[in-house]
C-alpha positions as CSV (number, residue, x, y, z in Angstrom):
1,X,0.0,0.0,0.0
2,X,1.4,3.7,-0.6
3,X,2.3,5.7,2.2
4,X,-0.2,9.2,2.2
5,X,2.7,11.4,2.3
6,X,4.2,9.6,-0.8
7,X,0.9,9.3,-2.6
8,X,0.3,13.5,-1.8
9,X,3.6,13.9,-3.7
10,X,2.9,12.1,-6.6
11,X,-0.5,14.0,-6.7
12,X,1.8,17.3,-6.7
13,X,4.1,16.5,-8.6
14,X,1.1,15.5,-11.8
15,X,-0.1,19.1,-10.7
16,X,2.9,20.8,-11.2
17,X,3.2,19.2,-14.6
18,X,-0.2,19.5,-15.5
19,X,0.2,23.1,-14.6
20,X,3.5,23.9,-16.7
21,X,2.2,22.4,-19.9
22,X,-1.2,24.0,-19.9
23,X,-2.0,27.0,-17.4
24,X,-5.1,27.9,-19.0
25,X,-6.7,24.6,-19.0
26,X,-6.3,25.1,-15.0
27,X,-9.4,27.4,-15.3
28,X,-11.8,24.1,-14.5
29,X,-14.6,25.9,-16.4
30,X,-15.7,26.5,-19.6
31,X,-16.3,29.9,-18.4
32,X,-12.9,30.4,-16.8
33,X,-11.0,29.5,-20.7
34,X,-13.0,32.3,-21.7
35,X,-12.3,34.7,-19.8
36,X,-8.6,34.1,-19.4
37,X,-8.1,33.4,-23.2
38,X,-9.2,36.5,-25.7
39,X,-8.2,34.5,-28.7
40,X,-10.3,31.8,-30.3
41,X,-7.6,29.3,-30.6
42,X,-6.6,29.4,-26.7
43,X,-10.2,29.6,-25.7
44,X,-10.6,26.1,-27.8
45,X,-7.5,24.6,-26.2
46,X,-8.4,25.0,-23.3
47,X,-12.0,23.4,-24.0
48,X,-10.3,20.5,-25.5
49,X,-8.0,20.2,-22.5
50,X,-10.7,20.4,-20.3
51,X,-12.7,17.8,-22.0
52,X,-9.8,15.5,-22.1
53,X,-9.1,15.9,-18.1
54,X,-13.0,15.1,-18.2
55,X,-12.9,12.3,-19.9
56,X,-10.0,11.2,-17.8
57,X,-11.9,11.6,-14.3
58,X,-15.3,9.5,-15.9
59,X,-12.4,6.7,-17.0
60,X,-11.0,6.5,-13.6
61,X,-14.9,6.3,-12.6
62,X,-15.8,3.1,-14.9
63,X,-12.7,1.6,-13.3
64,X,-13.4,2.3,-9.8
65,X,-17.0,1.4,-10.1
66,X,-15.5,-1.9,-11.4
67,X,-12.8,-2.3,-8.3
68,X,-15.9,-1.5,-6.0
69,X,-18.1,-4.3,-7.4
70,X,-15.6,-6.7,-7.7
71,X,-14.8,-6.3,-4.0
72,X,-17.8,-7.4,-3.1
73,X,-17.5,-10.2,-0.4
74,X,-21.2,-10.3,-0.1
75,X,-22.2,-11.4,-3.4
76,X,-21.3,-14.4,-5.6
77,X,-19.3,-14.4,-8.4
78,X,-21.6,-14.8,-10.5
79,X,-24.1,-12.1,-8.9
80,X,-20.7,-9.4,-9.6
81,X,-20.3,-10.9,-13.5
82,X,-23.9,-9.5,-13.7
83,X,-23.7,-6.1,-12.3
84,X,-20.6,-5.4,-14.0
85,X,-21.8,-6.6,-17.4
86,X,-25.4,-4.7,-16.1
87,X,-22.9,-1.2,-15.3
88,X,-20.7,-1.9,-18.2
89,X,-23.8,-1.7,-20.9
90,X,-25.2,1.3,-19.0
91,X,-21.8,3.3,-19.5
92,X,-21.4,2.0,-23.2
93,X,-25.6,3.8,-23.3
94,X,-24.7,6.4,-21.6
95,X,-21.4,7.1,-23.8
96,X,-23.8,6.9,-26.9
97,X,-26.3,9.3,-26.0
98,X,-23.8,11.9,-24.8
99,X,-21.8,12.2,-28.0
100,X,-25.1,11.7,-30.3
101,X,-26.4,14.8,-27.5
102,X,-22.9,17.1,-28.0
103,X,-22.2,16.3,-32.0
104,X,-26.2,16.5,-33.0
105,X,-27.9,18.9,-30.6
106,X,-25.7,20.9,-28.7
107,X,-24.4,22.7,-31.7
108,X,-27.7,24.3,-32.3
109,X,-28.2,25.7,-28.9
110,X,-25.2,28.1,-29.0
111,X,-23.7,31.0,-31.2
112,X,-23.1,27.9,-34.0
113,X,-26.5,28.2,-36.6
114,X,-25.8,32.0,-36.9
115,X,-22.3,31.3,-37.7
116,X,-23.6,28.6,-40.7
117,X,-22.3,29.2,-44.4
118,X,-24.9,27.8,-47.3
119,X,-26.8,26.1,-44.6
120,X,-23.9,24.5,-42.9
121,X,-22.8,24.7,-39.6
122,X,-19.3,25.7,-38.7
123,X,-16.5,27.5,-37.2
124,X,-15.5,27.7,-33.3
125,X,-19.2,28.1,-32.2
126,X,-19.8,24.3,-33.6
127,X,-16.9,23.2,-31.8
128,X,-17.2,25.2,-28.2
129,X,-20.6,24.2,-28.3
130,X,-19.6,20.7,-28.4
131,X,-17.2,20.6,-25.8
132,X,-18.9,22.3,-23.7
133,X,-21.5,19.9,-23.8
134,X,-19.3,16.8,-23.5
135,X,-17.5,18.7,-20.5
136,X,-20.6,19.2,-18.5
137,X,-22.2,15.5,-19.4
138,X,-18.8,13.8,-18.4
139,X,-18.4,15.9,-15.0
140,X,-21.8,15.2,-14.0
141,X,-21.9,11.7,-14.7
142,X,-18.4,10.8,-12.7
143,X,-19.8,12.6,-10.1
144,X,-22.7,10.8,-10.2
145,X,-20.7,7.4,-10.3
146,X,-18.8,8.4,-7.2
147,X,-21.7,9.5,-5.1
148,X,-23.3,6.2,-5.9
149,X,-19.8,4.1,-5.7
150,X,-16.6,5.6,-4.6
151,X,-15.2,4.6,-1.3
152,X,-14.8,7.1,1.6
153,X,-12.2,9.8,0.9
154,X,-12.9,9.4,-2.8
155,X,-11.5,7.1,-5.7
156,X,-8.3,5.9,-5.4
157,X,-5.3,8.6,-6.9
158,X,-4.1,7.5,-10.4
159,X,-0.9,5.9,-10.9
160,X,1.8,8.4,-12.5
161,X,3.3,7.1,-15.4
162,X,7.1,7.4,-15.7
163,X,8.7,10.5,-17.2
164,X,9.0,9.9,-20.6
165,X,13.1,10.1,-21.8
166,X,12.7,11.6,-25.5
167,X,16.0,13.3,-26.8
168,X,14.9,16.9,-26.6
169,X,13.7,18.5,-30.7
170,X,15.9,19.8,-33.2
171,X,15.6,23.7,-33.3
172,X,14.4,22.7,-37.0
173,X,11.1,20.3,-35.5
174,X,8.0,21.3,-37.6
175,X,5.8,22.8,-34.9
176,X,3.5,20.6,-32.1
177,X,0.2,19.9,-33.6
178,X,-2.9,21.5,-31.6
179,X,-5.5,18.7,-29.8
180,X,-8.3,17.2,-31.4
181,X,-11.4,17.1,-30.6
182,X,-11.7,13.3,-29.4
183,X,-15.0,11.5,-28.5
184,X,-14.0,8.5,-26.6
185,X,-16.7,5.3,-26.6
């Protein structure tokens, strides 16, 4: 078992990094990358960002919802198959419904249709309105999964991966390539 002290220094240490490689995406809210981004392109990377830590935190749900049930001493094995089959299908409805939700409906409800060209939809309007969509579904349903499941003082704290030893780029490297938008089953 980790030690608390060790396990707090880990936790910092992921914050610190977090925080070097994208300060605006620290915001938390949709409404906080607007305000500290005046540019269209920040304001988006910071959505994305955002919706990628989101999509992290309902991941680390699914699994601890999974830990949970599987510890169950009180029910058979194959009474825990079930529920986890029975939890696994409701995640994989739940995942379909949000993205149909944020790629077909959200896009409507903001600044998008006025932004449309020969009846099309587009531009940053589309996209904000999509990430904010899949921001606020993903946040509300891993905080629905730990009220429901997570143990007292809160899921478990996520391992952190090993820095990575890449030889550092050539002043001649072609530039980083901004996120994508990614939807994650």
């Amino acid at each position: 078992m980790t030690h608390p002290l060790r396990l707090r220094g880990s936790l910092a240490a992921v914050a610190l990094l977090f925080g070097a490689l994208a300060p605006a995406a620290l915001a938390g809210s949709p409404a906080e990358c607007r305000r500290q981004n005046a540019d269209p392109r920040g304001y988006l990377d910071c959505l994305n960002l955002l919706q990628k830590t989101g999509e992290d935190e309902l991941q680390r749900s699914v699994i601890g919802v999974t830990a949970v049930i599987e510890a169950r001493a009180d029910l058979q094995p194959a009474q825990r198959r079930r529920w986890i089959g029975l939890f696994e299908e409701s995640q994989g409805r739940f995942v379909s419904w949000r993205n149909f939700e944020c790629q077909s409906i959200a896009p409507f409800e903001g600044e998008g249709p006025r932004q449309s060209v020969g009846g099309r939809m587009g531009g940053a309007g589309v996209i904000e309105q999509r990430l904010v969509c899949l921001i606020g579904h993903n946040e509300r349903r891993a905080r629905d999964l730990a009220a429901r499941y997570a143990p007292a003082g809160g899921w478990p704290a996520p391992a952190v991966p090993p820095p990575a030893s890449a030889p550092a780029p050539a002043a001649s490297a072609a530039p980083a390539v901004a996120p994508r938008l990614i939807i994650a089953p």
